[in-house]
C-alpha positions as CSV (number, residue, x, y, z in Angstrom):
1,X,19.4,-21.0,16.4
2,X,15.6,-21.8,16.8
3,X,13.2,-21.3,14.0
4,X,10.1,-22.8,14.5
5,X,7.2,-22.8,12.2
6,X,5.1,-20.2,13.7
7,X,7.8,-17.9,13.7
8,X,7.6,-17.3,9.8
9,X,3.8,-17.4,9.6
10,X,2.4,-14.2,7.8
11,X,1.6,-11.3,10.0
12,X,-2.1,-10.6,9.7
13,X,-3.3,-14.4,9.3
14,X,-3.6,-15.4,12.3
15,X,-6.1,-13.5,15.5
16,X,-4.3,-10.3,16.9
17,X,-4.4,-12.8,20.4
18,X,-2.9,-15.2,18.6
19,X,-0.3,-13.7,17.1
20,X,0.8,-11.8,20.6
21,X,1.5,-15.3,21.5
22,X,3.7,-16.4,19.1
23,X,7.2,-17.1,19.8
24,X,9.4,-14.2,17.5
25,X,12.9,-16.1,17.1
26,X,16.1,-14.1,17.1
27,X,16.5,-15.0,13.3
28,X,13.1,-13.1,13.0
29,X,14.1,-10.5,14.9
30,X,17.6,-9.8,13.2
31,X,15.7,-9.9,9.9
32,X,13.7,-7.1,11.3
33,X,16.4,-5.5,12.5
34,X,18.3,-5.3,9.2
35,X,15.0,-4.6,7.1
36,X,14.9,-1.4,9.6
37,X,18.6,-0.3,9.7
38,X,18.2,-1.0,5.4
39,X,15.0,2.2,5.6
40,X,12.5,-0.5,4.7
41,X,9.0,0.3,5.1
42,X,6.3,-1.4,7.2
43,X,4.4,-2.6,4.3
44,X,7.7,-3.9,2.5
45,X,9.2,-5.4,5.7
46,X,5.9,-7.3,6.1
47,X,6.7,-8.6,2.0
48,X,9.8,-9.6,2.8
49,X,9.0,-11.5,5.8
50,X,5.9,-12.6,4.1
51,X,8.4,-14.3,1.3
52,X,10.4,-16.1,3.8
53,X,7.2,-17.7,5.3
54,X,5.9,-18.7,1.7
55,X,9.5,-19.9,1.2
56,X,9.3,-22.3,4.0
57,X,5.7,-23.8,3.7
58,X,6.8,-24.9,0.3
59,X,9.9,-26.7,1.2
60,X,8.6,-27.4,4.5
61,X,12.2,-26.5,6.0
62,X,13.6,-23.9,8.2
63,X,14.6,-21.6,5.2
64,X,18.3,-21.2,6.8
65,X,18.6,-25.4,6.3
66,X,17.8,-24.8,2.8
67,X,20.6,-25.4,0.0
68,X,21.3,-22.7,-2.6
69,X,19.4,-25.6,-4.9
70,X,16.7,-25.8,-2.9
71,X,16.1,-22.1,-3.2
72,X,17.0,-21.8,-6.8
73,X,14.1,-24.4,-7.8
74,X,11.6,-22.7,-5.6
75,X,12.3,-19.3,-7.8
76,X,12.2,-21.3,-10.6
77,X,8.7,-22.9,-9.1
78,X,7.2,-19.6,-8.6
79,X,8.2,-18.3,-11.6
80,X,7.5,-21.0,-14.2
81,X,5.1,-22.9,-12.8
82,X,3.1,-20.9,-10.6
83,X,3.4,-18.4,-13.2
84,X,3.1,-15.3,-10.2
85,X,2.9,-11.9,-12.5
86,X,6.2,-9.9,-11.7
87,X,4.5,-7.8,-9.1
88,X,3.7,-10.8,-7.0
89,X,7.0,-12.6,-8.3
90,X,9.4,-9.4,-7.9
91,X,8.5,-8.9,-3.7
92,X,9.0,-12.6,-3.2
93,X,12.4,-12.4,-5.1
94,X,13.9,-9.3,-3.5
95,X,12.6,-10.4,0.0
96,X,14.4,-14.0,-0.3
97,X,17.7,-12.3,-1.4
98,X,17.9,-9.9,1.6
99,X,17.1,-13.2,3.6
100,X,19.9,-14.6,2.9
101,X,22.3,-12.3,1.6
102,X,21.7,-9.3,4.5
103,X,20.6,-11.3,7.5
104,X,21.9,-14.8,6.4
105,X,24.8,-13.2,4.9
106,X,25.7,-16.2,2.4
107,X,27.6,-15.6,-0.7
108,X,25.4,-17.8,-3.1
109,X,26.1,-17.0,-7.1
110,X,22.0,-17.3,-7.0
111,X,22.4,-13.6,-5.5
112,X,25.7,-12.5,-6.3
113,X,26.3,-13.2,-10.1
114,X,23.0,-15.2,-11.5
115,X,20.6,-12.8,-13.5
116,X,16.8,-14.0,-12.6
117,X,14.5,-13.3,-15.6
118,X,11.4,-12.0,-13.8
119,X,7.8,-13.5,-15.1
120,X,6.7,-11.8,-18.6
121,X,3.0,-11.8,-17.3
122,X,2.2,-8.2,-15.6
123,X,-1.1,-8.2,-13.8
124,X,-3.1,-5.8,-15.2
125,X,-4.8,-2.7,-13.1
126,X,-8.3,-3.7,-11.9
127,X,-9.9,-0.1,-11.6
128,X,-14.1,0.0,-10.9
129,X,-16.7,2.1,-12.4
130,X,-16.7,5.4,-10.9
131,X,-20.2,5.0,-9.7
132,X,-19.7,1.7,-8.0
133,X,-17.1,3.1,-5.9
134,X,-18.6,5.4,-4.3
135,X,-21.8,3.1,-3.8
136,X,-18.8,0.5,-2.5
137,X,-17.3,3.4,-0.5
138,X,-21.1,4.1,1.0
139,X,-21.8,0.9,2.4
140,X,-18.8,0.6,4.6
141,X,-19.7,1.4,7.8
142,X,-17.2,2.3,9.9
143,X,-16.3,5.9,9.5
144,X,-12.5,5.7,9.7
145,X,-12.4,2.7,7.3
146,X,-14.7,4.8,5.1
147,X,-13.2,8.2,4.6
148,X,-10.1,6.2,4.3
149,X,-10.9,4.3,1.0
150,X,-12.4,7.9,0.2
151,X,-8.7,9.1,0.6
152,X,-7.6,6.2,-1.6
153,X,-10.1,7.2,-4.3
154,X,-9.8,10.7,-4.2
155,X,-6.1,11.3,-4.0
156,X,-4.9,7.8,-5.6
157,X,-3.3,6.1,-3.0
158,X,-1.9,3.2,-1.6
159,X,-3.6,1.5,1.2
160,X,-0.5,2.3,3.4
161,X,-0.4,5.7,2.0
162,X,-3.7,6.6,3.3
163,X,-3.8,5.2,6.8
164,X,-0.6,6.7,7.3
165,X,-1.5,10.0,7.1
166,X,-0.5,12.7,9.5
167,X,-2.2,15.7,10.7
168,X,0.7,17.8,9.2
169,X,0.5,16.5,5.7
170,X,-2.5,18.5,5.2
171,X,-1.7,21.8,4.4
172,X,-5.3,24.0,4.3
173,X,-3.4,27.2,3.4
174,X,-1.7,26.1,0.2
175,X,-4.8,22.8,-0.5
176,X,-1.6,20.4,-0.7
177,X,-1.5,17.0,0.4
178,X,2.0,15.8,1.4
179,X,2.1,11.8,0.7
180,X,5.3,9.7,1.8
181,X,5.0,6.9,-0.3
182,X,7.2,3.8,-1.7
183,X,11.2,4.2,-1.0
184,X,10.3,7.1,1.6
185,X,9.8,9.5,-1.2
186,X,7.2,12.6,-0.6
187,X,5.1,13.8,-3.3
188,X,2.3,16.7,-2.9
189,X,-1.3,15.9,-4.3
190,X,-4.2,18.8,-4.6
191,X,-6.5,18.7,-1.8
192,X,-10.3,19.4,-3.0
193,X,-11.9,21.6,-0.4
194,X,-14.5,18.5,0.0
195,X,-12.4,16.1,1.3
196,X,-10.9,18.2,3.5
197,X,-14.1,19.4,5.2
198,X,-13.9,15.9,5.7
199,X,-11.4,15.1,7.3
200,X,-11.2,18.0,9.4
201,X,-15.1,16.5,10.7
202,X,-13.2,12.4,11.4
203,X,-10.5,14.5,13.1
204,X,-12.5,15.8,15.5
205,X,-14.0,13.0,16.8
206,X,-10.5,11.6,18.1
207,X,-8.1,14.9,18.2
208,X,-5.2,12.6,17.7
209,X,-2.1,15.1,17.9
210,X,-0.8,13.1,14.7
211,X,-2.6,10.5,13.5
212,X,-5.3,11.0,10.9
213,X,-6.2,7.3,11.6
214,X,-5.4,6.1,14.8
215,X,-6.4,2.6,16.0
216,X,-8.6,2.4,19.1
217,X,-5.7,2.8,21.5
218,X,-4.0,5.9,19.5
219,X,-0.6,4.0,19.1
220,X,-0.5,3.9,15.5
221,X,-2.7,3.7,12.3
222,X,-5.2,2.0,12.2
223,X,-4.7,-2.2,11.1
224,X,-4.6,-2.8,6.7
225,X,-6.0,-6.0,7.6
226,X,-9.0,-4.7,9.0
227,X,-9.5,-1.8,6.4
228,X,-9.6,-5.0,4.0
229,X,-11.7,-6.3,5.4
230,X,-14.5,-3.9,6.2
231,X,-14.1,-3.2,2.4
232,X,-14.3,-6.9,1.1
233,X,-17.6,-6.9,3.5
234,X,-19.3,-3.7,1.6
235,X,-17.7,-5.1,-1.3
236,X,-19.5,-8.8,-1.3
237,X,-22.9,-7.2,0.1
238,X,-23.1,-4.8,-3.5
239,X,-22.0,-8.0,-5.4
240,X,-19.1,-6.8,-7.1
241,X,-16.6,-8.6,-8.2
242,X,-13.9,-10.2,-5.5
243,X,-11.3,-9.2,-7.9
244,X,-11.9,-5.5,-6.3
245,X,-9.7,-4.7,-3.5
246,X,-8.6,-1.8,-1.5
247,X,-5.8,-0.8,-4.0
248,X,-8.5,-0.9,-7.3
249,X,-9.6,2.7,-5.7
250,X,-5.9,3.8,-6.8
251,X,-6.8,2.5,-10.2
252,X,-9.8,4.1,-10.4
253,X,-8.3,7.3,-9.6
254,X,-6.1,7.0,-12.2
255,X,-8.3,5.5,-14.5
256,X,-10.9,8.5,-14.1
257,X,-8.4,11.0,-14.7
258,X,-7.0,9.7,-17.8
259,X,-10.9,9.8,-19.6
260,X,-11.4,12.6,-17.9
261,X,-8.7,14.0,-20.7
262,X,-5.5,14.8,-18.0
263,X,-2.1,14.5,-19.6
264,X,-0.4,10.9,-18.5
265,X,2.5,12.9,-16.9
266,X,0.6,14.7,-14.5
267,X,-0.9,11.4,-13.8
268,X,2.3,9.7,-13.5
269,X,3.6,12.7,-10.9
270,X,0.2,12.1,-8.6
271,X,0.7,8.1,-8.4
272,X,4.0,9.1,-7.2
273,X,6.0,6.8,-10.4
274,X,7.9,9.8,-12.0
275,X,11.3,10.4,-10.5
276,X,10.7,14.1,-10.1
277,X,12.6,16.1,-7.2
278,X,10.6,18.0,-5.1
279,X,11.5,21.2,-6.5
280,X,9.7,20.2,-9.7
281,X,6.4,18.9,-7.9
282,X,5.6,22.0,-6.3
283,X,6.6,23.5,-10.0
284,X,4.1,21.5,-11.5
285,X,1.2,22.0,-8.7
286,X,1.6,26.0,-8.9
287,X,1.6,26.7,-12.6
288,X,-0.4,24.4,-14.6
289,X,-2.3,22.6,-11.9
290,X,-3.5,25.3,-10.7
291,X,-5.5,26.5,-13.6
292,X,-6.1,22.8,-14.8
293,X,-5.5,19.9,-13.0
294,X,-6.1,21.4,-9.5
295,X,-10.0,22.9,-11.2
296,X,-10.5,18.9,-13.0
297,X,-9.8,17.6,-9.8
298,X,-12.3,19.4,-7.8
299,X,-15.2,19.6,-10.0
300,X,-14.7,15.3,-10.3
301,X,-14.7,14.8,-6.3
302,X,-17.0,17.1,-4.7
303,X,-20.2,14.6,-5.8
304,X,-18.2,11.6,-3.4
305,X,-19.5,13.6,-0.4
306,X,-22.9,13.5,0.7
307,X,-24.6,16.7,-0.1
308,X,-22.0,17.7,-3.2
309,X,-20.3,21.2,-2.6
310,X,-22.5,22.7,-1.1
311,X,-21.9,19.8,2.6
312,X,-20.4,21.3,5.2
């Protein structure tokens, strides 16, 4: 079976022309295959495969050559001497595992019986002043890309989160987001009335039947890789600090909330980490959100959009 070394190079690196070129081998594609029939997302198929590719440029060896030792003293390598924090190191870990234990299907104690301490360094949240996101927001000038980091800020989500809104998940009647997130798990977020003037104006410049974001073509959201990096462009030309990306809008959101005085639960519940049913969101979002969280929320967001509450 042919694996060549373009085949595991990380999506997104190279020029969309490029990488339609590419050869895919059908060890690639059965990876895919099993990441898909597994319920894997998009953005966690592209870690995994993203693993594999780091996993090969270090050896320098078609990963399904590689011994058990070989891959043992890479997890050790990226672990120990890299020193990767555990939510760079845990991706790379679970995404070399279903390598070879799913697709590869090899019975290696490394993934059958071995424990794998994971890094003790956790990267810390890198959230930015309220007032420099929306300056950063501001300055990016496509519209898509910008009401999309608004979306980010606003609601607290992920990257993937945002640009893979629907249509549907806004509910106007009830002022409810519906958010599928990590592990294909929903969760409902409050929808202030600014934002979704909005996005009921971006909407209507496309009239996708689905898409909040479509790309160009309307085939599918629009790319991560370019919402990077229209946001590292407004981002360098305000001078602010290259440790800000895409995702620190999730931080701020959380951030902001927390000194704005809002219990950590509630917090926990809109970042999507508490392990509550459905049942017990829409509890939470129609008894004390209404009256507190819901009013916070609104108050805090209407001054992102030009022309406050009052913009139409």
């Amino acid at each position: 079976m042919t694996l060549s070394n373009r085949t595991w190079c990380i999506p997104g690196a190279a020029e969309p022309a490029a990488r339609a070129q590419q050869p895919v081998s059908p060890l690639r594609q059965r990876m895919i295959r099993d990441m898909e029939l597994a319920g894997l997302s998009a953005n966690t198929q592209e870690c995994y495969l993203n693993a594999v590719a780091a996993l090969q440029r270090h050896t320098g060896t078609r990963p399904d050559r590689l011994t058990e030792e070989q891959v043992y003293q890479y997890v050790l390598w990226l672990r120990d001497v890299k020193r990767v924090a555990q939510g760079t190191f845990q991706p790379h870990w679970h995404g070399i595992k279903f390598f070879y234990y799913r697709t590869l299907g090899v019975d290696w104690p490394l993934f059958t019986r071995k424990k794998i301490r994971p890094p003790q360094r956790r990267r810390l949240p890198q959230p930015i002043a309220w007032d420099d996101a929306r300056r950063l927001i501001a300055q990016i000038r496509r519209p898509g890309y910008r009401l999309c980091c608004t979306c980010m800020l606003v609601l607290g989500l992920r990257i993937q989160d945002a640009l893979s809104l629907t249509v549907h998940a806004i509910d106007a009647k009830h002022m409810i987001v519906r958010v599928i997130g990590k592990g294909n798990k929903e969760r409902i977020l409050p929808l202030p009335p600014a934002l979704l003037r909005e996005l009921r104006a971006y909407w209507r410049t496309h009239r996708h039947p689905r898409l909040l974001f479509p790309n160009r073509r309307g085939t599918a959201p629009c790319s991560a890789r370019s919402l990077r990096q229209a946001f590292n462009d407004a981002r360098d030309r305000l001078g602010i600090s290259a440790h800000i990306t895409p995702h620190s809008m999730r931080h701020t959101f959380a951030s902001f909330l927390l000194q704005q005085g809002a219990d950590v639960r509630r917090v926990q519940m809109l970042l999507g980490h508490a392990r509550l049913s459905s049942t017990q969101i829409y509890t939470h979002l129609t008894e004390p959100m209404r009256d507190d969280l819901r009013d916070r929320l609104d108050a805090m967001f209407d001054d992102v959009f030009p022309g406050g509450p009052r913009h139409a």
